[in-house]
C-alpha positions as CSV (number, residue, x, y, z in Angstrom):
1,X,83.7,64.0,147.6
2,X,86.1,66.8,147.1
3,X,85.6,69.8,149.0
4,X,84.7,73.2,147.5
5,X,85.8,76.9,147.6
6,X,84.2,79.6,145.7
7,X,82.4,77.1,143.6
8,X,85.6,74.9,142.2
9,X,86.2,71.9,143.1
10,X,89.3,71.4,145.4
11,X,92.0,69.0,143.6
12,X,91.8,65.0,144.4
13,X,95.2,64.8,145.7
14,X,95.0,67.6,148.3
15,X,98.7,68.5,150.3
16,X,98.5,68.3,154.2
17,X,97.0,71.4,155.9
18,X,100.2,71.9,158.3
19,X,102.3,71.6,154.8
20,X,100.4,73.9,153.2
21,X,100.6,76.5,156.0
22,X,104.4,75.5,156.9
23,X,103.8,74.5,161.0
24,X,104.4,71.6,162.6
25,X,102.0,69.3,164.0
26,X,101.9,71.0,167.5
27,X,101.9,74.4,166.3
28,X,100.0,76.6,168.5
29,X,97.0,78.1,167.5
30,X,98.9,81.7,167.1
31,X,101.7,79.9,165.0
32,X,98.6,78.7,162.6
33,X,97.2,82.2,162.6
34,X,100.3,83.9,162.1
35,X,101.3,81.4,159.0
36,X,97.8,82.0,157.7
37,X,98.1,85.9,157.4
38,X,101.7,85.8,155.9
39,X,100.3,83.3,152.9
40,X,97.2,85.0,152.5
41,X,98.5,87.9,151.8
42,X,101.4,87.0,149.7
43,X,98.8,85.0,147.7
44,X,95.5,87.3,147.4
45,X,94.6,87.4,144.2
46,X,94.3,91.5,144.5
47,X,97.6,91.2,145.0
48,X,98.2,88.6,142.1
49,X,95.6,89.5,139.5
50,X,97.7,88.3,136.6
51,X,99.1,84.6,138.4
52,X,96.5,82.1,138.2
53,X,98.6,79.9,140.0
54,X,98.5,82.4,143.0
55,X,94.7,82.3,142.9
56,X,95.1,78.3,143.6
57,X,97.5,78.6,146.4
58,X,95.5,81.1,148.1
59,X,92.6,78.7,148.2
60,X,94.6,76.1,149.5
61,X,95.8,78.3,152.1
62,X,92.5,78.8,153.1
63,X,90.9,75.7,153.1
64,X,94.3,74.6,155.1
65,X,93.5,77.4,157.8
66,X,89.5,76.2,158.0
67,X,90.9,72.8,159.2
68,X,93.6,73.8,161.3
69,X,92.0,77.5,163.2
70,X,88.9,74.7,164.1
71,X,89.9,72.4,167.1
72,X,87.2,69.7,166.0
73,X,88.1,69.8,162.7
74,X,91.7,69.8,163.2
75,X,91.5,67.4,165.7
76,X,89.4,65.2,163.3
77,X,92.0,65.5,161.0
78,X,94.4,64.7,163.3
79,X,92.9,61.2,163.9
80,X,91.8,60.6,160.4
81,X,92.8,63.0,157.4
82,X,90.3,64.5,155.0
83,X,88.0,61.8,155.1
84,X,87.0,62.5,159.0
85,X,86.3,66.0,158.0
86,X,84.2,65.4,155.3
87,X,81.0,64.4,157.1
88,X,77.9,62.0,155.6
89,X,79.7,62.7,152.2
90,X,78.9,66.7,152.0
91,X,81.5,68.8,150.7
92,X,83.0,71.5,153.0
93,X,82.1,75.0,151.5
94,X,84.5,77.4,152.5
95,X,82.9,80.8,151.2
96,X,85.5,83.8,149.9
97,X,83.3,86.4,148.5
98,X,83.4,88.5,151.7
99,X,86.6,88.8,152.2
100,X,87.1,91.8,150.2
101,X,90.2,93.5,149.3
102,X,93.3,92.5,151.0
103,X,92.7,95.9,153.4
104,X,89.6,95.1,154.7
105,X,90.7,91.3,155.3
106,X,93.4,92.0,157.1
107,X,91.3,94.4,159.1
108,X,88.8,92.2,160.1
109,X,91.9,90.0,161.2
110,X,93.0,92.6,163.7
């Protein structure tokens, strides 16, 4: 039921992606991107090695920015919260490990 990043289990009670990522509904997809990079990067746990908590909110971050950088998924969402985007009762992977440093993520943005 809940969705996983990285092997963990996201929480039950998860916040609303545009929240998360501080947009509005009708943010534009650059708006979502731009929000994206700013929280990634002030939460990447290179950057954050000794703040668990930072760990957490970069996940969230991320799962946030898989619904909302998707238009099916974020238009899913739209109509019907998690639940639409959770299909036939799978859990959404998102997968971290090759991400790398902060560096080469950012450079891969670009």
């Amino acid at each position: 039921m809940g969705s996983k990043i990285e092997g963990t289990s996201m929480p039950p009670l998860r916040r609303d992606p545009y929240e998360v990522l501080s947009v509005s509904r009708d943010a534009s997809d650059q708006e979502i991107k731009t929000a994206y990079r700013k929280l990634a990067l002030k939460y990447h746990p290179d950057k954050n090695a000794n703040n668990p908590e930072a760990s957490e909110l970069f996940k969230e971050v991320a799962f946030s920015y898989s619904i909302l950088s998707d238009p099916e998924k974020r238009r899913q969402y739209d109509s019907a919260g998690f639940e639409a985007i959770e299909t036939d009762g799978m859990d959404m992977e998102i997968d971290l490990s090759n991400l790398g440093t902060v560096n080469t993520m950012f450079a891969a943005l670009f």
